[in-house]
N, C-alpha and C positions, 0 to 999 in steps of 0.2 A: 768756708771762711766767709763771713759777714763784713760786706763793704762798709765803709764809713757812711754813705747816703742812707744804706737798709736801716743801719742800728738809728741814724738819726731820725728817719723817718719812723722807725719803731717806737722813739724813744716820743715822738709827738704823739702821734697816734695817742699813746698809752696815756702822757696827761690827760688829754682829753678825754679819754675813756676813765680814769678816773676823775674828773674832775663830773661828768654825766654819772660816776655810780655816787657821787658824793651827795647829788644834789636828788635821786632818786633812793638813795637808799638812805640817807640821814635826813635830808629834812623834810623828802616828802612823803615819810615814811607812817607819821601820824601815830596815833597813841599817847603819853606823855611829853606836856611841851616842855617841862623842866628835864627832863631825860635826852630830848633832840638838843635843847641846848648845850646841855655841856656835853654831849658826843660830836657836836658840831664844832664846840671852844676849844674841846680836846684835840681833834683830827686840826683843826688849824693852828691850834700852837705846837704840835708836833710836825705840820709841814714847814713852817716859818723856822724851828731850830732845824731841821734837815738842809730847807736853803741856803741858811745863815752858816752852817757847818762847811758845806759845798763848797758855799761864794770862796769862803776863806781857807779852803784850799785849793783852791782854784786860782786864787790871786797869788797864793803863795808856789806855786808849780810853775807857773805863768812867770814867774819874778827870776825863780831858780834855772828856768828853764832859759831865759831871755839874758843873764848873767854871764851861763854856759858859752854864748856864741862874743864876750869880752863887751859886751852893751852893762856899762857902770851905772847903775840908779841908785842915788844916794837913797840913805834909808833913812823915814821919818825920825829916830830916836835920835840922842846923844853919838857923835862919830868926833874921833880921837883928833886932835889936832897937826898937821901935818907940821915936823919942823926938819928945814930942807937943811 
């Protein structure tokens, strides 16, 4: 069973380690500069929709989960008029 510290620390590790193949294997990989660029434009808008995916259910888990224990967070949208 893998502790919550290993997988975190695995889980750094591993950006970084891709964040070093990103930069040695796409851009300084040479041959076509219009070819590095858009494997470079592509690999960074497919990590920006991954985070942006993530964030947003991670704020939504986070919310559900924090409801769970009777902590009331009003919700940004439209909420019903209370009449006593």
């Amino acid at each position: 069973m893998v502790t919550i510290l290993e997988f975190v620390t695995q889980l750094l590790v591993s950006a970084f380690q891709l964040i070093g193949m990103f930069i040695t294997d796409v851009l300084l990989s040479g041959g076509d500069i219009l070819a590095t660029i858009f494997r470079a434009v592509s690999i960074a808008s497919g990590t920006a929709l991954i985070v942006v995916s993530v964030a947003v259910m991670g704020y939504l888990a986070v919310g559900a989960f924090v409801r769970e224990f009777g902590v009331n967070v009003s919700s940004p949208g439209r909420t019903r008029v209370r009449r006593d």
